[in-house]
OpenMM code with the backbone's topology and positions (N, CA, C; nanometers):
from openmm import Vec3, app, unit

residues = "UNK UNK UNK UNK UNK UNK UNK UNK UNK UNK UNK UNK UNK UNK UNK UNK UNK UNK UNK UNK UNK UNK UNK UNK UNK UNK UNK UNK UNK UNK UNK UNK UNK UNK UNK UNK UNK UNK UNK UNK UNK UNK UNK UNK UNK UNK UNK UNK UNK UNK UNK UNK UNK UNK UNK UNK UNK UNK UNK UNK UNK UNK UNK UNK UNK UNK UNK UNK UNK UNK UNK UNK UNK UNK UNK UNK UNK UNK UNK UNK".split()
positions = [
    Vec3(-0.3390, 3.4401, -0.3403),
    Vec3(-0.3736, 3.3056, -0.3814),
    Vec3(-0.5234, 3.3015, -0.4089),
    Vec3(-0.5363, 3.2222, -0.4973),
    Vec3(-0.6997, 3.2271, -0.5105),
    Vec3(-0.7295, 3.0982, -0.4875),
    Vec3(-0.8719, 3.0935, -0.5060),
    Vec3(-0.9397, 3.0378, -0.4741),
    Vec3(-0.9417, 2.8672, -0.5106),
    Vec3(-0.8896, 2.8254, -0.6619),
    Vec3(-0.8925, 2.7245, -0.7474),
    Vec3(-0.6906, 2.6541, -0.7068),
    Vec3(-0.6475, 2.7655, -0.6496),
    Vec3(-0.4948, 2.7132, -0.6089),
    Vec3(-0.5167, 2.6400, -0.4433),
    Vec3(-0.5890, 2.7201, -0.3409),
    Vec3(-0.5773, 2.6424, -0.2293),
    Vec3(-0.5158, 2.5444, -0.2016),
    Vec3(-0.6267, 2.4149, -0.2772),
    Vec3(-0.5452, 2.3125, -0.2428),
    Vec3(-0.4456, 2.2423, -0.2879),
    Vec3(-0.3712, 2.2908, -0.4372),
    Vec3(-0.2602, 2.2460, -0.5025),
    Vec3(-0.1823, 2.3234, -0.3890),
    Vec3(-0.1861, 2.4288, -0.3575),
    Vec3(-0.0383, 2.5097, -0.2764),
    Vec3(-0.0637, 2.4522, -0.1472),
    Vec3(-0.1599, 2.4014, -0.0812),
    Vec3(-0.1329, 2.3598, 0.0601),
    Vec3(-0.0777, 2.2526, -0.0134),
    Vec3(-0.1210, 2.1427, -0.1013),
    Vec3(-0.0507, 2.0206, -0.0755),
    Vec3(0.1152, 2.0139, -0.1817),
    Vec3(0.1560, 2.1229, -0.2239),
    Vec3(0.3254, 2.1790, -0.2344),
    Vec3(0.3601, 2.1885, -0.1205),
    Vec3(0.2929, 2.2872, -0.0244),
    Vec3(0.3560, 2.3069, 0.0907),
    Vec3(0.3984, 2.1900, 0.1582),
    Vec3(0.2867, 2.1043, 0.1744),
    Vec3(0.2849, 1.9508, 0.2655),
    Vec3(0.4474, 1.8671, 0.2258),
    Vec3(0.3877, 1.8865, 0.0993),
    Vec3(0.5243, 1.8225, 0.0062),
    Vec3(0.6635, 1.8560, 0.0401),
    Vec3(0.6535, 1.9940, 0.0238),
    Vec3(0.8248, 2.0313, 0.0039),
    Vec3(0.8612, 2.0157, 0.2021),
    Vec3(0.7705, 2.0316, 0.2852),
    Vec3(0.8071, 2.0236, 0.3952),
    Vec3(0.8582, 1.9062, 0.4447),
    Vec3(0.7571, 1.7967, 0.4008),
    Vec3(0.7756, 1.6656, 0.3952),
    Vec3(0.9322, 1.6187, 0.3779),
    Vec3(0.9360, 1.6945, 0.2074),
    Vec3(1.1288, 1.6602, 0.0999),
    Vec3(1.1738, 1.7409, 0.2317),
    Vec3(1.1556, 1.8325, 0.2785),
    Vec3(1.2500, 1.8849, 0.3801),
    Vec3(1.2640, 1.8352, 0.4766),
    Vec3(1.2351, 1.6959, 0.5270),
    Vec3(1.2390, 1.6964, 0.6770),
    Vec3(1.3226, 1.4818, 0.6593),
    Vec3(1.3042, 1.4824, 0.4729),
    Vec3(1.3655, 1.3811, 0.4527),
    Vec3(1.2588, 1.2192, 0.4465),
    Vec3(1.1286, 1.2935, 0.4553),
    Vec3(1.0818, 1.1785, 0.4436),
    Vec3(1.0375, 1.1226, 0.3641),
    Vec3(0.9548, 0.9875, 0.3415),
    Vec3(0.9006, 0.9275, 0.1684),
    Vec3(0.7373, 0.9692, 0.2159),
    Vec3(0.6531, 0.9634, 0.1137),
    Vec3(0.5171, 0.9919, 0.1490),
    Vec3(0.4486, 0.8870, 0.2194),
    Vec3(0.5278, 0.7373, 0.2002),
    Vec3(0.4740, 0.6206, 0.2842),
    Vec3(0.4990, 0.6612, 0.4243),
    Vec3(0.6158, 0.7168, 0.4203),
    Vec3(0.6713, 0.7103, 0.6003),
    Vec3(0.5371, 0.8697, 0.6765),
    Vec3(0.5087, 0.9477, 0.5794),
    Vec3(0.4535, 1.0582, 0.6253),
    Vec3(0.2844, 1.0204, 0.6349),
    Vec3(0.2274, 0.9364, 0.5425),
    Vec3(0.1450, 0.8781, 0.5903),
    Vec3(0.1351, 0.7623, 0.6848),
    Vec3(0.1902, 0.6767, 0.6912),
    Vec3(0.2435, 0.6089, 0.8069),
    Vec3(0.2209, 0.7087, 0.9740),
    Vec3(0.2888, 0.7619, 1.0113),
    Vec3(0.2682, 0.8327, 1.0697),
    Vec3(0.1447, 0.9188, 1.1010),
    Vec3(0.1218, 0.9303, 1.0064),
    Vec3(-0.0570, 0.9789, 0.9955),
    Vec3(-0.1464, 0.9252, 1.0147),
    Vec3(-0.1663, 0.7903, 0.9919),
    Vec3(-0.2460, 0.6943, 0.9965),
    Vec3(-0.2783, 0.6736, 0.9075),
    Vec3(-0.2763, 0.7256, 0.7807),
    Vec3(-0.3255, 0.7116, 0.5899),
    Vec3(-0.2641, 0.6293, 0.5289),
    Vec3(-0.3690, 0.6236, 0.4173),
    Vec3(-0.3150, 0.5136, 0.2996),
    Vec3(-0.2134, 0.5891, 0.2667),
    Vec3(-0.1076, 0.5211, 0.1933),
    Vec3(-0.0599, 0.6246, 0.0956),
    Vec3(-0.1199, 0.7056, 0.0059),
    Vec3(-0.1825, 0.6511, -0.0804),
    Vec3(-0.2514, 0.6885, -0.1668),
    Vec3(-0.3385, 0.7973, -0.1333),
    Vec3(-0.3813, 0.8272, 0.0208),
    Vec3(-0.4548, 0.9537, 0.0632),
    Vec3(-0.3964, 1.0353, 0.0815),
    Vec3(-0.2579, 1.0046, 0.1102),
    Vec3(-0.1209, 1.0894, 0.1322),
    Vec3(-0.0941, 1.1583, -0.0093),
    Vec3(-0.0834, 1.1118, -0.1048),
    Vec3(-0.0464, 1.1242, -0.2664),
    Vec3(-0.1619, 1.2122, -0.3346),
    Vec3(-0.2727, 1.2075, -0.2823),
    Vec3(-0.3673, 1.3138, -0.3155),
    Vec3(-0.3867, 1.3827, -0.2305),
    Vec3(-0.3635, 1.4001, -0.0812),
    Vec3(-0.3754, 1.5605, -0.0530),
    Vec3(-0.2052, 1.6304, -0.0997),
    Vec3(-0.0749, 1.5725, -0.1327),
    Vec3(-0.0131, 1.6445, -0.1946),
    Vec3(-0.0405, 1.7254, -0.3453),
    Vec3(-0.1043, 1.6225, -0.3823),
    Vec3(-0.1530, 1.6894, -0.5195),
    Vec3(-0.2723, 1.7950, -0.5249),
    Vec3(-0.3110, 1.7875, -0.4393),
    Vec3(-0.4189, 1.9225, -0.4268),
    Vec3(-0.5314, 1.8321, -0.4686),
    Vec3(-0.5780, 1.7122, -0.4637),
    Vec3(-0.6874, 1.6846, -0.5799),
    Vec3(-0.7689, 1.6592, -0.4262),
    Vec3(-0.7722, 1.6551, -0.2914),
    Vec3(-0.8664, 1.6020, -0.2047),
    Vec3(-0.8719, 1.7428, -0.1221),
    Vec3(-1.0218, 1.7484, -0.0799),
    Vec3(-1.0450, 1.8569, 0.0616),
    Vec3(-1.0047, 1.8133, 0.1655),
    Vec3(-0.8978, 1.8604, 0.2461),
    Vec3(-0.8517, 1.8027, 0.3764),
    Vec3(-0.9174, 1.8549, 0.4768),
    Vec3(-0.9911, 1.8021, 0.6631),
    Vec3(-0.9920, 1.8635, 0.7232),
    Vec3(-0.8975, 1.9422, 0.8084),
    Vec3(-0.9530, 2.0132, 0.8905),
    Vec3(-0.8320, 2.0786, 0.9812),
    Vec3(-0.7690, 1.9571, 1.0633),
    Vec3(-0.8401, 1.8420, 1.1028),
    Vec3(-0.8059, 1.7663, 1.2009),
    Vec3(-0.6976, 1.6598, 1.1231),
    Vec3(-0.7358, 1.6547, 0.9574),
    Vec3(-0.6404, 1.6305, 0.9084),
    Vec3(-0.5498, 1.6747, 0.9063),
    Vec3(-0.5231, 1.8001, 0.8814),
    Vec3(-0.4258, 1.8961, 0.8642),
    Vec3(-0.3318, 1.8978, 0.9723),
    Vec3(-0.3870, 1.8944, 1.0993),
    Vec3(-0.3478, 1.8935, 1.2431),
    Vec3(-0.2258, 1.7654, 1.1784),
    Vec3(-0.2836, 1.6521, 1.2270),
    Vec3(-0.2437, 1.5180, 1.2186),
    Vec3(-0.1016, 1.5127, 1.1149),
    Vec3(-0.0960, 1.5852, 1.0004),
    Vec3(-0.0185, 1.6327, 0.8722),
    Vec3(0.0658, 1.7386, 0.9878),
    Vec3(0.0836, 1.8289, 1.0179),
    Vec3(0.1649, 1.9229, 1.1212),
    Vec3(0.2364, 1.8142, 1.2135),
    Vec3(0.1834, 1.8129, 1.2945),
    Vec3(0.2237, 1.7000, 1.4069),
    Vec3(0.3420, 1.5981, 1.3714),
    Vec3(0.3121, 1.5296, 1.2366),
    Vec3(0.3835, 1.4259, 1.2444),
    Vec3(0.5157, 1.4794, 1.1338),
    Vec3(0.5028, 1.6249, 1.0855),
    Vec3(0.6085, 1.6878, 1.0490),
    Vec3(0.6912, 1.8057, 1.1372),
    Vec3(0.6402, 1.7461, 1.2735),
    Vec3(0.6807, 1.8553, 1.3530),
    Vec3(0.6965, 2.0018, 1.3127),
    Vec3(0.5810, 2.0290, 1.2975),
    Vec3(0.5682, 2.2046, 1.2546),
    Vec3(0.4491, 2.2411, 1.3258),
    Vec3(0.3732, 2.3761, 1.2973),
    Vec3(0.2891, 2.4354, 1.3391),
    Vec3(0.1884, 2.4548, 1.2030),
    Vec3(0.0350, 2.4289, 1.2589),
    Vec3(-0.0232, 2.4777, 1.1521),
    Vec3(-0.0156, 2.5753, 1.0684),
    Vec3(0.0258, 2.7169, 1.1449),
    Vec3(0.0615, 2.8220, 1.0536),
    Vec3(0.1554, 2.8251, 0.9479),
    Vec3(0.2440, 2.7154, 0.9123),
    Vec3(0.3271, 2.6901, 0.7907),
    Vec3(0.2973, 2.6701, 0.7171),
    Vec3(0.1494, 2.6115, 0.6659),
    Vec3(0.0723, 2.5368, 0.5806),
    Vec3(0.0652, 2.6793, 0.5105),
    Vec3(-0.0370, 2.7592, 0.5962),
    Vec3(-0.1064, 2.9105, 0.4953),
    Vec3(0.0467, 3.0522, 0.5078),
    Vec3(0.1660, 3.0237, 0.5379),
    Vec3(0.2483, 3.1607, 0.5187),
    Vec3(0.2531, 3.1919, 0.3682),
    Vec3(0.2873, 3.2813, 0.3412),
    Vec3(0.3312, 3.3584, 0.1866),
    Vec3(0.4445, 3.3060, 0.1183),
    Vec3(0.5684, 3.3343, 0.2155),
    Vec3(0.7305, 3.2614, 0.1884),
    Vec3(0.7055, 3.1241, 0.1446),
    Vec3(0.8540, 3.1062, 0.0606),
    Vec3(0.8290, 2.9900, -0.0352),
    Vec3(0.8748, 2.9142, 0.0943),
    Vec3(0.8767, 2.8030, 0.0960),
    Vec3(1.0213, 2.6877, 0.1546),
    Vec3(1.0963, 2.6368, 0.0825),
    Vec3(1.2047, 2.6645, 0.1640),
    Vec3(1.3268, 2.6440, 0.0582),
    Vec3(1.3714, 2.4875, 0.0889),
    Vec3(1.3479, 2.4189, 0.0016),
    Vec3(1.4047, 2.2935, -0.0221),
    Vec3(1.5496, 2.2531, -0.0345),
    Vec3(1.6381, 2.1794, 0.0071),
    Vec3(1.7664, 2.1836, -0.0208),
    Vec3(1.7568, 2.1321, -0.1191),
    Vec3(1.8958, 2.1210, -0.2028),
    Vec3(1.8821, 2.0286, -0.3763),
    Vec3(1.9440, 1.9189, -0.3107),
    Vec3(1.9363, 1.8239, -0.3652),
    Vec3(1.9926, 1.6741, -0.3520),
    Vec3(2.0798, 1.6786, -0.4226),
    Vec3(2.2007, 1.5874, -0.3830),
    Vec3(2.3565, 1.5694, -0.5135),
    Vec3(2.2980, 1.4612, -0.5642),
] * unit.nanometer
topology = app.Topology()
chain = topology.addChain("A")
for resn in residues:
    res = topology.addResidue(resn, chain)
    for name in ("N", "CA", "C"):
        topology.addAtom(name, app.Element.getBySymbol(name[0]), res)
């Protein structure tokens, strides 16, 4: 991964974990304490997140930070 992807692929990752766990980005910021709208740009890669953000983003998707940076895709289920 380079350098100019970082933060588009952490905030896919955020994303598809998010679609995986069934939630809307209101309910995942909600939980976070964020606007939506702060929610909607660290998925899009367009904001620098801190770690303590990041933390806060783990936590309330019940995962571990180390999911954010693995290699493996996540596999999303398809919706009918």
């Amino acid at each position: 991964m380079n350098s100019t992807q970082t933060l588009p692929n952490l905030g896919a990752r955020i994303k598809a974990l998010r679609t995986m766990k069934g939630m809307t980005q209101h309910e995942l910021a909600f939980q976070c304490n964020f606007e939506k709208a702060s929610m909607s740009r660290i998925e899009a890669g367009r904001t620098n997140i801190t770690i303590r953000t990041l933390y806060k983003i783990a936590k309330a998707l019940d995962t571990d930070l180390h999911v954010f940076f693995q290699n493996e895709p996540i596999q999303v289920a398809a919706t009918a």
